[in-house]
Residue frames relative to the residue before (quaternion, step in Angstrom):
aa qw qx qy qz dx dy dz
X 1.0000 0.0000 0.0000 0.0000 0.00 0.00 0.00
X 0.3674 -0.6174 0.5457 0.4312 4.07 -0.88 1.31
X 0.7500 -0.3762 0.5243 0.1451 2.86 -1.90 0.63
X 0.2687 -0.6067 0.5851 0.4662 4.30 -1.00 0.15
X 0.7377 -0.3212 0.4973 0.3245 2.79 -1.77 -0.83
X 0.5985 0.5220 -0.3750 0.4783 3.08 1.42 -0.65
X 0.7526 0.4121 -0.2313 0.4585 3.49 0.35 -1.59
X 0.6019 0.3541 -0.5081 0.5042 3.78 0.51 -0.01
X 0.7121 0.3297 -0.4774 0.3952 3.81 0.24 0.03
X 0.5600 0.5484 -0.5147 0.3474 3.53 1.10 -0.08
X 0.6407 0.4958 -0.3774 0.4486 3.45 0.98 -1.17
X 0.5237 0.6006 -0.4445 0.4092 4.08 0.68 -0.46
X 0.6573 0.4936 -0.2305 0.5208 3.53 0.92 -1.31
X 0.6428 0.5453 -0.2820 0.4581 3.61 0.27 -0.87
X 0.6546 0.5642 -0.1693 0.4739 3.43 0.95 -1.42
X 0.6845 0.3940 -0.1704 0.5892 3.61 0.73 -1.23
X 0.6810 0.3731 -0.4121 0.4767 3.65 0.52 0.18
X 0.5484 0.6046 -0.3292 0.4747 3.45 0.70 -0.32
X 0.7739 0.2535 -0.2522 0.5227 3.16 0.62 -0.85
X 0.5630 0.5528 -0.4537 0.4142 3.83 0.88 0.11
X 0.7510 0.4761 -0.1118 0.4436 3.29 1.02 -0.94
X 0.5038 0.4942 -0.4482 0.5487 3.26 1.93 0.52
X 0.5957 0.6638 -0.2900 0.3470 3.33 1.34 0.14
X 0.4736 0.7862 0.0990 0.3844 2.44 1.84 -0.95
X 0.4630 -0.6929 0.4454 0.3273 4.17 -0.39 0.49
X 0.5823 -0.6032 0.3332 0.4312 3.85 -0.53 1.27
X 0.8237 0.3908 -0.3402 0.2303 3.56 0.50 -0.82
X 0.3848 0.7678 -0.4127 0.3035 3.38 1.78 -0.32
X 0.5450 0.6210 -0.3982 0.3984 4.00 1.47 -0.73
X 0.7975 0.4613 -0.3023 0.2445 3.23 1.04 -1.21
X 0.4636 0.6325 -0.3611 0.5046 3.32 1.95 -0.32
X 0.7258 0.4004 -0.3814 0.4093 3.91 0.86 -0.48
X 0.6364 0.4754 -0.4441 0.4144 3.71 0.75 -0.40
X 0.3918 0.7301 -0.3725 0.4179 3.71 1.41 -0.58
X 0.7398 0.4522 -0.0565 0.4950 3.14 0.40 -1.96
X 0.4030 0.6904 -0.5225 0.2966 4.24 0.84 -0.60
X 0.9249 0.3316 -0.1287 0.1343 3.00 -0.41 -0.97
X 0.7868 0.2250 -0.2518 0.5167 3.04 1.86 -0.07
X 0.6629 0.3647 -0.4171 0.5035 3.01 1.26 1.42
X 0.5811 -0.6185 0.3866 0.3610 3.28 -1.42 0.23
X 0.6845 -0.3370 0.3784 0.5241 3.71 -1.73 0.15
X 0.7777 0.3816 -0.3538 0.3528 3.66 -0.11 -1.19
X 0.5312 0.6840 -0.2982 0.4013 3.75 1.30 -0.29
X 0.5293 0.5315 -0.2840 0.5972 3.00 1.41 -1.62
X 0.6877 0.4635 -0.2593 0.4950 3.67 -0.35 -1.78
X 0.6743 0.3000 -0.4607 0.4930 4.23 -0.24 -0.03
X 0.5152 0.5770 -0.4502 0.4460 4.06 1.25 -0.89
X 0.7892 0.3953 -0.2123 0.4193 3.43 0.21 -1.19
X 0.4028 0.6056 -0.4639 0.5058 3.83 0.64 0.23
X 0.7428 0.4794 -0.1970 0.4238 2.55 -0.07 -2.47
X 0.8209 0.1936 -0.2157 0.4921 3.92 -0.10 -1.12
X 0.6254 0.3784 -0.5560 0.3956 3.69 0.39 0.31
X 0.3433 0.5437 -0.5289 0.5539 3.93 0.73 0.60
X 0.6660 0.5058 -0.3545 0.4183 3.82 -0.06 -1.70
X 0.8337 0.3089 -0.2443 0.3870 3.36 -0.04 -1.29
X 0.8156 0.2985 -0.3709 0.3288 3.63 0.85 -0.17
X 0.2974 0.6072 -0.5035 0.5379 3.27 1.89 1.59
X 0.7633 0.1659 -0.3235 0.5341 3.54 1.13 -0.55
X 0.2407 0.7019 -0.5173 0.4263 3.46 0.20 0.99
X 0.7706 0.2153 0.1702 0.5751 3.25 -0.18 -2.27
X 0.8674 0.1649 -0.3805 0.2751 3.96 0.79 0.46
X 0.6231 0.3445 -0.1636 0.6829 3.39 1.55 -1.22
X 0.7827 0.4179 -0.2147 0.4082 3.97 0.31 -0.26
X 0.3277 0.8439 -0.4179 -0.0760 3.47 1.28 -0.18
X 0.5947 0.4420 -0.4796 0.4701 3.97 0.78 -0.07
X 0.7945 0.4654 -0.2459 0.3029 3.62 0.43 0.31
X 0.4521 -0.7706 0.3842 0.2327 3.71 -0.66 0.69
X 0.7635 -0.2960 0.3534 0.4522 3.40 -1.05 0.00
X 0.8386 0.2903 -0.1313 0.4418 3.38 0.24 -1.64
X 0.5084 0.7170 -0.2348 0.4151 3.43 1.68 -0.56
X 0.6252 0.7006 -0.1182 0.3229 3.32 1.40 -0.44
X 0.2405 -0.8936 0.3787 0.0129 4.09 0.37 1.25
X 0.6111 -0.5082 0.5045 0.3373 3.47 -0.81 0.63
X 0.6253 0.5927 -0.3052 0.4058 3.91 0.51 -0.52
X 0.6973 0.4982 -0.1963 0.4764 2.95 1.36 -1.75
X 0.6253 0.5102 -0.3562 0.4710 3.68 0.83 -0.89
X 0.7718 0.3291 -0.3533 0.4138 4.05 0.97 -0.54
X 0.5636 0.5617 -0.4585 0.3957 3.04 0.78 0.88
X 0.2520 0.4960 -0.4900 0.6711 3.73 1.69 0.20
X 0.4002 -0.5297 0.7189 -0.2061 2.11 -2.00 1.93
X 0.5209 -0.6238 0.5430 0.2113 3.56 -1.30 0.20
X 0.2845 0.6019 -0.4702 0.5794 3.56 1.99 0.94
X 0.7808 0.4591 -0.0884 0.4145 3.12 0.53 -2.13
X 0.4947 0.7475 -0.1452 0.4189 3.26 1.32 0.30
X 0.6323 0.4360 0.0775 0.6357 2.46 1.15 -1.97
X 0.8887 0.1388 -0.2377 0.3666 3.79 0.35 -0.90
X 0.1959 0.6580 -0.5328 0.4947 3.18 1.42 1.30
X 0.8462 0.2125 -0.2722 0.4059 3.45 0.48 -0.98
X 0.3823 0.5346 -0.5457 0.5199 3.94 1.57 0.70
X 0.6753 0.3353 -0.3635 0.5472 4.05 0.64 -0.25
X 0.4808 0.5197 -0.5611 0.4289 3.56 0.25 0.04
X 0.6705 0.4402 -0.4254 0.4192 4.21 0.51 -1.09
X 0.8438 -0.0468 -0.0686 0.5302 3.97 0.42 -0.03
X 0.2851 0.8596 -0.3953 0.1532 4.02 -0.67 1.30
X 0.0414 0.9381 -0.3123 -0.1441 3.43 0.26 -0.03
X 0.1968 -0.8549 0.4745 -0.0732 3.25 -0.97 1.25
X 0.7373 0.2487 -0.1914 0.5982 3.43 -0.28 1.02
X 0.5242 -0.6852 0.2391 0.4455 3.41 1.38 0.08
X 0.4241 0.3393 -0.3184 0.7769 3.53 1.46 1.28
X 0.5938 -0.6408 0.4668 -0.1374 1.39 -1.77 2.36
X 0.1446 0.8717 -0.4680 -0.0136 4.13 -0.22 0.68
X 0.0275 0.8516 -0.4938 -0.1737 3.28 -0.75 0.34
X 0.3004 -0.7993 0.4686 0.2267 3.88 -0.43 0.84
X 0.4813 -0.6907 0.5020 0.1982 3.78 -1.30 0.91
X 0.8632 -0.0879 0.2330 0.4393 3.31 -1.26 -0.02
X 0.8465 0.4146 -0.0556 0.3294 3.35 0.30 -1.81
X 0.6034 0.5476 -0.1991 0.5444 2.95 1.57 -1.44
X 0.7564 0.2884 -0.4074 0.4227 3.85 0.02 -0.70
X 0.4370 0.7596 -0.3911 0.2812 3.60 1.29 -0.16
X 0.7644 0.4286 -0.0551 0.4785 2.84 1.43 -1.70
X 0.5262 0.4272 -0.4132 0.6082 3.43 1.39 0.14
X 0.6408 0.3911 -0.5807 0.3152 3.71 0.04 -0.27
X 0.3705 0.6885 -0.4567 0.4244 3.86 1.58 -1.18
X 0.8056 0.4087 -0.2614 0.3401 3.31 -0.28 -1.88
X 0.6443 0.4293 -0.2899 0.5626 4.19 1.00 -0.94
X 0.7417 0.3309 -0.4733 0.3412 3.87 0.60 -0.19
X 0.4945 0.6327 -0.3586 0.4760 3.53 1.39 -0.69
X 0.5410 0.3619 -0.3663 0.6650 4.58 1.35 -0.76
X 0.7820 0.2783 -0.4691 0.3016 3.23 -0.62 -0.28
X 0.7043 0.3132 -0.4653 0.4352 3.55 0.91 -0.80
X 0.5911 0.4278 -0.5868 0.3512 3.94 -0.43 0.29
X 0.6951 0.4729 -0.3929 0.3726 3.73 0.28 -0.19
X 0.5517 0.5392 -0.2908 0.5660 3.43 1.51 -1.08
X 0.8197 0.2287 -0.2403 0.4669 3.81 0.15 -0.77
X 0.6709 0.2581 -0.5233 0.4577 3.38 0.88 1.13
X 0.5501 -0.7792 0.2044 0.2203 3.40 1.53 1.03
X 0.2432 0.7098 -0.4892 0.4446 3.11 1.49 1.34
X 0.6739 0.2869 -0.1696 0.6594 3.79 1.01 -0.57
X 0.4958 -0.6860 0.5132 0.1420 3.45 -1.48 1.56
X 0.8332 -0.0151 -0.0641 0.5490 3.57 1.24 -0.70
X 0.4794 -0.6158 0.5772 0.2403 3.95 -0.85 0.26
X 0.2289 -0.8068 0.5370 -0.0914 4.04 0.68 1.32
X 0.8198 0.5146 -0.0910 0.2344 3.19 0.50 -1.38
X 0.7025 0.2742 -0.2532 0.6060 2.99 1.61 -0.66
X 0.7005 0.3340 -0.5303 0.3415 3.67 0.90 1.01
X 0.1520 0.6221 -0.6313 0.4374 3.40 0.89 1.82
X 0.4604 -0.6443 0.5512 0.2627 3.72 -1.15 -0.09
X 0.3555 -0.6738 0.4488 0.4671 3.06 -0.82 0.38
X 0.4338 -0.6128 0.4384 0.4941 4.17 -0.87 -0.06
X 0.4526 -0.7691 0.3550 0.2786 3.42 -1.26 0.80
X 0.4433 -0.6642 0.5478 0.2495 3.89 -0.69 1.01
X 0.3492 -0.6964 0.6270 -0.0070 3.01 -1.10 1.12
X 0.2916 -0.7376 0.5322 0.2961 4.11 0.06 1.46
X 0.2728 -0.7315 0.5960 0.1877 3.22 -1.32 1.46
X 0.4682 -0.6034 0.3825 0.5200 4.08 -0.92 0.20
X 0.5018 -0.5460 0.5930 0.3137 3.37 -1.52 1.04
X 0.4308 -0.6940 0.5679 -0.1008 3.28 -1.13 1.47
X 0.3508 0.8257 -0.3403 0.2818 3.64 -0.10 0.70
X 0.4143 -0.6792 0.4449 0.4113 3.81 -1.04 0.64
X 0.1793 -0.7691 0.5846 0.1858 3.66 -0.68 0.59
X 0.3789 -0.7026 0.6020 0.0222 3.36 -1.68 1.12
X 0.5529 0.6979 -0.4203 0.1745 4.21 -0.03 0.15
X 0.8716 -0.3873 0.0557 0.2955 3.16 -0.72 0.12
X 0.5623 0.4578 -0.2897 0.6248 3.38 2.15 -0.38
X 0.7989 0.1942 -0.0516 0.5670 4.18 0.82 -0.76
X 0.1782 0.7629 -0.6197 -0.0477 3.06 -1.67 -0.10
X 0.2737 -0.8270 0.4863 -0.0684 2.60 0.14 2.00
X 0.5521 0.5702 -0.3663 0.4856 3.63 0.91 0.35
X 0.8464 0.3396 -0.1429 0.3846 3.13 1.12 -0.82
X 0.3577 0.5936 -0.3107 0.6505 2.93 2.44 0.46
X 0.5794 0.7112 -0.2668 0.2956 3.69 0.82 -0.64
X 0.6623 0.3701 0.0557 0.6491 2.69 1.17 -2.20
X 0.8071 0.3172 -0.3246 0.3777 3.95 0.86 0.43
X 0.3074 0.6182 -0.3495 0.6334 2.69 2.13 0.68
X 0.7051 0.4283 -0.2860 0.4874 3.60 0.01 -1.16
X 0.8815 0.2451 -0.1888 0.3566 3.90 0.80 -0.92
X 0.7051 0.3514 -0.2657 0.5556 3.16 1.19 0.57
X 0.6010 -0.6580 0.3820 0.2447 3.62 1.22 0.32
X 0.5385 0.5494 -0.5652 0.2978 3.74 0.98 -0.69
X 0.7619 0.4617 -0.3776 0.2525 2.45 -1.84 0.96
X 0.5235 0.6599 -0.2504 0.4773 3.48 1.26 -1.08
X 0.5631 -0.5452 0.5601 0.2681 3.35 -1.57 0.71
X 0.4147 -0.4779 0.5455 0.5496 3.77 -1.17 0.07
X 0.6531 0.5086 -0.5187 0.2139 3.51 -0.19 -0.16
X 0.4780 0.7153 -0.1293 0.4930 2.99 1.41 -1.55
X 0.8031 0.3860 -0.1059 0.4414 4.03 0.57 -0.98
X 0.6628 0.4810 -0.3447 0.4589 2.71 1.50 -0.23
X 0.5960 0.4608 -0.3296 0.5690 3.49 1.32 -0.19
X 0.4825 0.7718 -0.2804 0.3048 3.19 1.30 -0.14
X 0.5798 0.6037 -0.1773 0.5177 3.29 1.61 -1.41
X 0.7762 0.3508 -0.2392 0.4661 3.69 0.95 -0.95
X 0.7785 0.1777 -0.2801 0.5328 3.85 0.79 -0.29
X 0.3129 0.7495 -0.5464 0.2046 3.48 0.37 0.67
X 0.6864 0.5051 -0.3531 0.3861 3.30 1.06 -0.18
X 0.4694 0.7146 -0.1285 0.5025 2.76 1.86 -1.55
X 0.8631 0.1769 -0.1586 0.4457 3.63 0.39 -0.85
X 0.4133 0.4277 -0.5367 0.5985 3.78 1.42 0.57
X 0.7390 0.3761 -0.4625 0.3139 3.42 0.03 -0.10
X 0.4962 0.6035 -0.2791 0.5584 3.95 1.25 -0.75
X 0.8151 0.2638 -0.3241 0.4012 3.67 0.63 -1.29
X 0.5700 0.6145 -0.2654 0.4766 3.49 1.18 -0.49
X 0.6810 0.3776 -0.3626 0.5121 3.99 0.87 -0.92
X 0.5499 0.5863 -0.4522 0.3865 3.86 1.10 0.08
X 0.7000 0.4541 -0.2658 0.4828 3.14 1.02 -1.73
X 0.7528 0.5679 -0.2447 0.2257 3.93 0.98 -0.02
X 0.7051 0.1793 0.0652 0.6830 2.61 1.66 -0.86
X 0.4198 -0.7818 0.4198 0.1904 3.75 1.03 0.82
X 0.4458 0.7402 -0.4699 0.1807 3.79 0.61 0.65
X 0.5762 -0.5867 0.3944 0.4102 3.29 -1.41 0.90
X 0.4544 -0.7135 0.3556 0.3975 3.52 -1.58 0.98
X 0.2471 0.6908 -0.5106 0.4483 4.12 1.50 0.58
X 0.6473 0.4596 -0.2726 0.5436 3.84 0.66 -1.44
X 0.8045 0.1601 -0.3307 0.4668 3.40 -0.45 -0.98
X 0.6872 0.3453 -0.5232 0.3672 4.17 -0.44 -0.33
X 0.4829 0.7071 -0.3665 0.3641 4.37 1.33 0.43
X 0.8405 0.2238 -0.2773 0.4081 3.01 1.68 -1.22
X 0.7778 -0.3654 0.4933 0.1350 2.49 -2.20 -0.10
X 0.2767 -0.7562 0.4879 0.3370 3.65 -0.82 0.41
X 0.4257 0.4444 -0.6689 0.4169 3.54 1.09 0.59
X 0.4565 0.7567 -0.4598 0.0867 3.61 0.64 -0.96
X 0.7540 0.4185 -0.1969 0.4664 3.70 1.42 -0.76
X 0.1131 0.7299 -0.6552 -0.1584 3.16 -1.33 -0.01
X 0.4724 -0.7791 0.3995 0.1008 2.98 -0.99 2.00
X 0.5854 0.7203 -0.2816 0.2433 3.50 1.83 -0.43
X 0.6012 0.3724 -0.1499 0.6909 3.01 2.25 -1.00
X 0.5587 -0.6408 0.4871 0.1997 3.80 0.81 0.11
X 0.3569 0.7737 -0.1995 0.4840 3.13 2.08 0.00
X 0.0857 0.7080 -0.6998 -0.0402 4.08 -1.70 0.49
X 0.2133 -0.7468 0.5855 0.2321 3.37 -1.39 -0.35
X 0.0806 -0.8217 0.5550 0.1013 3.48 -0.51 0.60
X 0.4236 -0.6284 0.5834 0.2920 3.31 -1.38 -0.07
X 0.1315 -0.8377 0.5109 0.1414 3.95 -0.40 1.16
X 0.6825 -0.4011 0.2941 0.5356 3.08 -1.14 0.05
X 0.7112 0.4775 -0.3209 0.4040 3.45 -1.36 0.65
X 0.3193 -0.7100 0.3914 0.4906 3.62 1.61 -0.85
X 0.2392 0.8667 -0.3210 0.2977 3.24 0.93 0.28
X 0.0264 0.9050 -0.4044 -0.1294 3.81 0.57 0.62
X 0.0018 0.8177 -0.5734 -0.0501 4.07 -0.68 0.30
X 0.2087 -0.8417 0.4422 0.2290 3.31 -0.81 0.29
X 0.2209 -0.9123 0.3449 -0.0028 3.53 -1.00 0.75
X 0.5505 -0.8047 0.1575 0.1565 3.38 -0.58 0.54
X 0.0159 0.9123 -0.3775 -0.1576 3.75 0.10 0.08
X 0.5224 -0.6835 0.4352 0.2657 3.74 -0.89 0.05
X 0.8104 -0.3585 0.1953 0.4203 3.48 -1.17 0.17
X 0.6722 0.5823 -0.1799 0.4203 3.34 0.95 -1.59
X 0.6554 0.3976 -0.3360 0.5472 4.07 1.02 -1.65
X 0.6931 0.4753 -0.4006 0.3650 4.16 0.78 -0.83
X 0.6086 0.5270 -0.3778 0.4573 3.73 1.09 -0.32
X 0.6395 0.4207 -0.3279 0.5537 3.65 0.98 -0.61
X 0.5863 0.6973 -0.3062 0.2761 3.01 0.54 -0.89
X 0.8346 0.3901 -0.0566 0.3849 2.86 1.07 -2.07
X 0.5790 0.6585 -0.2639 0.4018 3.08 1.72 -0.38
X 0.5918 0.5018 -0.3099 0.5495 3.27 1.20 -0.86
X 0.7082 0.4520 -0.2580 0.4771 3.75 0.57 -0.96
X 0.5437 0.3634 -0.5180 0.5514 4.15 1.24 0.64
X 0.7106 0.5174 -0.3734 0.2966 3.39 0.92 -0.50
X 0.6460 0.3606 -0.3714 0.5610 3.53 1.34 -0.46
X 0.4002 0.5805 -0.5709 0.4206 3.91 0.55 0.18
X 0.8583 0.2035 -0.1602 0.4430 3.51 0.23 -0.99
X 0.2656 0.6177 -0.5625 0.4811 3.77 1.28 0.92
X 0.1675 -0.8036 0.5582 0.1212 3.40 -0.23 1.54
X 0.7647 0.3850 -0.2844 0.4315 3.74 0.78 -0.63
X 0.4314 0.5770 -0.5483 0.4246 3.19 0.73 1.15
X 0.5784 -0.6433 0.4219 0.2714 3.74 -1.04 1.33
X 0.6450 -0.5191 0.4448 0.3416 3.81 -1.08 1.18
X 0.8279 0.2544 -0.1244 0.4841 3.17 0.71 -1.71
X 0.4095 0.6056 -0.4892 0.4757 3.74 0.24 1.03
X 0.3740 0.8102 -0.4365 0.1148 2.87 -0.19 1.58
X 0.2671 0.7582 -0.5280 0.2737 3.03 0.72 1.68
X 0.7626 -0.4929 0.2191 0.3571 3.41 -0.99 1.33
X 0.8447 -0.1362 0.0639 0.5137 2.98 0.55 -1.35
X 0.3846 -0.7464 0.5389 0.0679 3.27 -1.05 1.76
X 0.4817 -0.6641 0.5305 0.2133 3.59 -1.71 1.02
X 0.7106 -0.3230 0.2375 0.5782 3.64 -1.08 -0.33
X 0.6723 0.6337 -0.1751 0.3404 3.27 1.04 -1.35
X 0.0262 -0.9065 0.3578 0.2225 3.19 1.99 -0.15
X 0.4369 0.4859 -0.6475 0.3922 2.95 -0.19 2.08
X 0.8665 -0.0532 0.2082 0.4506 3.66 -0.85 -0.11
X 0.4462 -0.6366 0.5702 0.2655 3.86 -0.44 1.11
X 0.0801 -0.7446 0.5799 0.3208 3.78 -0.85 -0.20
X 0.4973 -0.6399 0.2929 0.5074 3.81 -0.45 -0.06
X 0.2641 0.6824 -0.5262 0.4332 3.51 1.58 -0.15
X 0.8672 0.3064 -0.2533 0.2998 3.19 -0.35 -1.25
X 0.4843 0.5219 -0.5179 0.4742 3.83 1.32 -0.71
X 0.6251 0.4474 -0.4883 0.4131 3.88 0.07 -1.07
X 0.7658 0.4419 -0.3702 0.2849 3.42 0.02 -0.91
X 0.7136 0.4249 -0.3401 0.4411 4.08 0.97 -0.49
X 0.6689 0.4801 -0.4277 0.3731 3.03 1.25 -0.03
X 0.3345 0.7306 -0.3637 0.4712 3.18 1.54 -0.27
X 0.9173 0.0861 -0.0940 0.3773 3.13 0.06 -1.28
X 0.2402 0.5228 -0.5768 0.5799 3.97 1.17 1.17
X 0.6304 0.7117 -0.2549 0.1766 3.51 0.24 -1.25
X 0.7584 0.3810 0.0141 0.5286 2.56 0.80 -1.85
X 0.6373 0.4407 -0.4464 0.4477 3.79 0.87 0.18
X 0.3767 0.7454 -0.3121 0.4528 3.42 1.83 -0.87
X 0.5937 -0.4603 0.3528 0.5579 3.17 0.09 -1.66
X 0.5987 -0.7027 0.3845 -0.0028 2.91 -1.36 2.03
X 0.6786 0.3009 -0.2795 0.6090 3.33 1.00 -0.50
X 0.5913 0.4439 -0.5090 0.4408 3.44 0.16 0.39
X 0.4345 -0.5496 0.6698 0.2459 3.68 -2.10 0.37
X 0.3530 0.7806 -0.5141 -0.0413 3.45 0.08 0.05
X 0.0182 -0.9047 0.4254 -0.0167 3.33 -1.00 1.03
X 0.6785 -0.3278 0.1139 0.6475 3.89 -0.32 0.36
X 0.6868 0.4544 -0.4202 0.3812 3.59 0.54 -1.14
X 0.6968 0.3936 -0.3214 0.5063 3.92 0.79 -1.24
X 0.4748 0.4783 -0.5778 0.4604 3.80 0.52 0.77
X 0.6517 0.5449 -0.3285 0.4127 3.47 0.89 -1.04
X 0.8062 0.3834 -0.2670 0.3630 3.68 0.87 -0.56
X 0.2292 0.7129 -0.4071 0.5230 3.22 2.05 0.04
X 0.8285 0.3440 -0.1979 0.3950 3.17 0.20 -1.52
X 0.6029 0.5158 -0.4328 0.4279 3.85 1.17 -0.60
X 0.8053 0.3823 -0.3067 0.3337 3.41 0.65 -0.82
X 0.5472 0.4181 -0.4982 0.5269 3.70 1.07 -0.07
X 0.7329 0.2647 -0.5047 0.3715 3.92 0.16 0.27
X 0.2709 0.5386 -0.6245 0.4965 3.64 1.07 0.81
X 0.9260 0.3120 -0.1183 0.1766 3.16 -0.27 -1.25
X 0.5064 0.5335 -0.3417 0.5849 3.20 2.25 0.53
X 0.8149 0.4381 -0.1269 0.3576 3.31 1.32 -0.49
X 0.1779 -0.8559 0.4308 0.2238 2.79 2.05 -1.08
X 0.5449 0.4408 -0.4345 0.5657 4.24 1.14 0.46
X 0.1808 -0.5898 0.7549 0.2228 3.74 -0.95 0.62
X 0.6660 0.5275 -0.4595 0.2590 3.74 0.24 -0.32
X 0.5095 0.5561 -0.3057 0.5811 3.67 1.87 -0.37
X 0.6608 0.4357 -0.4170 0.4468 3.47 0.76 -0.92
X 0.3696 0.7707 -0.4137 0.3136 3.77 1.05 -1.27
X 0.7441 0.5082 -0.0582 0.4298 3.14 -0.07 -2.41
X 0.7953 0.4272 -0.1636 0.3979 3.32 0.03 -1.08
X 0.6412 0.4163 -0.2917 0.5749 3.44 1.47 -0.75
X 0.5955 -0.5607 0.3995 0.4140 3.56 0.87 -0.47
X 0.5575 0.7710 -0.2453 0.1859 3.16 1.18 -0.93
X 0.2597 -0.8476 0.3820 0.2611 3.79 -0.19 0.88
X 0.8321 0.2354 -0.1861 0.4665 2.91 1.42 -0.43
X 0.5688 -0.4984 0.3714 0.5386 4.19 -0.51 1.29
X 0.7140 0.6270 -0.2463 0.1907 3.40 -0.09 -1.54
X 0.5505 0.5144 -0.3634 0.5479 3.45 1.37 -1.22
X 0.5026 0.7495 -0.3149 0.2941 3.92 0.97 -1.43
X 0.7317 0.4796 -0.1318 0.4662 2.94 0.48 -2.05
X 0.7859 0.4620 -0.1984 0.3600 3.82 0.66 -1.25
X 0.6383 0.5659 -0.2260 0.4703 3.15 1.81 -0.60
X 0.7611 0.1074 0.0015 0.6397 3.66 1.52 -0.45
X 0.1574 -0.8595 0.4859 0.0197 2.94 0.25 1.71
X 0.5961 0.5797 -0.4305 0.3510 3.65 0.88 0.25
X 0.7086 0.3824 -0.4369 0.4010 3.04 1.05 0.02
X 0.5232 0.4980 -0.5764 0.3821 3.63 1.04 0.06
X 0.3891 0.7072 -0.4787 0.3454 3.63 1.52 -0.35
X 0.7923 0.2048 -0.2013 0.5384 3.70 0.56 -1.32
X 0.3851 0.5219 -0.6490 0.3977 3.52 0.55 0.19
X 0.6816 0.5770 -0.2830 0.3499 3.90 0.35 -0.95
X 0.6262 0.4697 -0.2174 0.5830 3.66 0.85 -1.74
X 0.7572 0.4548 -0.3903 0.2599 3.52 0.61 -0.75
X 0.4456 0.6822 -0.3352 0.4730 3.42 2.03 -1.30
X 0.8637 0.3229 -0.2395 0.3040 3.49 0.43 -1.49
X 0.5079 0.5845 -0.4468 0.4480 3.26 1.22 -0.60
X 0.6644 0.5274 -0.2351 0.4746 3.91 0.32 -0.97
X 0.6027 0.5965 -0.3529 0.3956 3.75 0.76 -0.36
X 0.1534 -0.8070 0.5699 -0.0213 3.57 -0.74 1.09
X 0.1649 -0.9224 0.3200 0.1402 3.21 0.29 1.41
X 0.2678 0.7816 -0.3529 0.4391 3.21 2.22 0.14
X 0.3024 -0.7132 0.5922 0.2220 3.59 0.88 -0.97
X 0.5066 0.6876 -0.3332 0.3994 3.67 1.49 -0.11
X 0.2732 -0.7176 0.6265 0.1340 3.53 -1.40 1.03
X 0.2755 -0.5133 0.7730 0.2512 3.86 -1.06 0.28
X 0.3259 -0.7203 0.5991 -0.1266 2.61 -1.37 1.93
């Protein structure tokens, strides 16, 4: 039986660690099989980046007679919580593999995560004399502005979006001419975002058994492998359904291809390419903006804040396990969570009796 989409990208992930981690000091393996079971491949595969940087900072700075693979469990307890610290002052400009990188706010954030999460498993199986790492700070994130298509009473970039995508204005002649063949294909992709707020990983995963048009109903795979099912409305099932008579009768597409939604190459969408049409609807939409599958996804969280007024509905629907990520991910709705606190506030201190 072929493989999903999911499990061939797990085995891809799984693969690409292996071979990082043959690069890698002998004991770093024992910190990944540790770590197996309560995380995912793509988790694992961000571990191994994250610490295949580390070691070639202590390599080329605090280790210099020694290689990567040359490296001992001794040597790492002797790093201090300096060496720690000026790992993440080389992290702002370094280069590895011969290229030059430098990591933001977030990024050295997520390596320190990835160096406290190695040090604690060796320390609490008392192979390491102290845990260094987790008395570094973490670096502070600076809130970036939530980015998004806005809907109110002077614009509606949402509804320019979705008449962009089906009628082409605006496109280059080149640009229209590819236009004629995925125009259905890509009202339906730009429209099952703006409906149902899914990650673009979820939607290039499913399947066209994946729906069922009877309950108005899908299933994705979230993050974690985790499956849930979800709902759409009249409007994502009309696009939807249209695009899905046209690839029914796409004769030179393969029986056994059965991902929702198929590229020129009529096989699997890649997400390369989702980034790229939205990119380029977008940008006639509105030009000074970045807007990309992910800022479609918060478009969609915050207009179902603001139809519903429950972050715990938005939560669910976003996937999100925890409110809090919610709140941090779409600051407009702690925006009306506020206007609403204050607007409701009776500074009398009176009850209606």
């Amino acid at each position: 039986m072929e493989k999903s989409y999911f499990e061939k990208r797990e085995i891809n992930c799984i693969e690409r660690t292996n071979a990082l981690l043959s690069e890698m000091p002998y004991f770093t393996q024992d910190f990944f099989i540790g770590v197996e079971m309560r995380t995912s491949p793509l988790t694992r595969l961000n571990y191994a980046y994250d610490l295949r940087v580390f070691f070639d900072f202590l390599s080329s700075k605090v280790f210099k007679d020694k290689n990567i693979a040359d490296i001992e469990l001794k040597d790492i307890d002797l790093l201090t919580a300096s060496d720690i610290e000026l790992f993440m002052s080389y992290l702002s400009h370094y280069k590895i593999n011969g290229k030059y990188e430098r990591c933001t706010e977030s990024g050295k954030a997520r390596k320190l995560s990835t160096l406290r999460s190695f040090y604690k498993y060796f320390f609490n199986k008392n192979m390491l004399n102290s845990n260094v790492a987790a008395k570094v700070e973490m670096p502070k994130i600076h809130e970036k502005e939530i980015i998004r298509l806005d809907t109110n009473e002077k614009i509606d970039e949402i509804g320019d979006m979705l008449y962009v995508v089906d009628s082409g204005s605006g496109l280059s002649e080149r640009q229209k001419a590819f236009h004629d063949v995925t125009r259905l294909r890509d009202s339906a992709i730009i429209t099952l975002f703006l409906g149902t707020g899914i990650r673009i990983s979820e939607l290039v995963g499913l399947n066209v058994e994946d729906f069922d048009f009877n309950t108005s109903s899908f299933v994705v795979t979230r993050k974690g492998g985790n499956r849930a099912v979800l709902y759409f409305n009249d409007e994502v099932a009309a696009a939807l359904n249209a695009y899905l008579t046209e690839r029914n009768n796409n004769l030179s597409i393969p029986k056994e291809e059965r991902a929702m939604f198929i590229s020129l190459q009529n096989k699997r969408i890649s997400t390369r390419t989702v980034q790229e049409l939205v990119k380029k609807y977008a940008k006639i939409v509105s030009p000074l903006k970045h807007i990309t599958p992910h800022k479609l996804r918060s478009t969609f969280g915050t207009n179902l804040y603001r139809q519903t007024k429950d972050i715990y509905v938005v939560a669910d629907c976003l996937g999100h396990k925890n409110v809090e990520t919610t709140k941090k991910h779409y600051a407009a709705i702690t925006e009306d969570i506020r206007k609403k606190a204050a607007m409701s506030l009776d500074l009398s201190g009176r009850k209606d009796t």
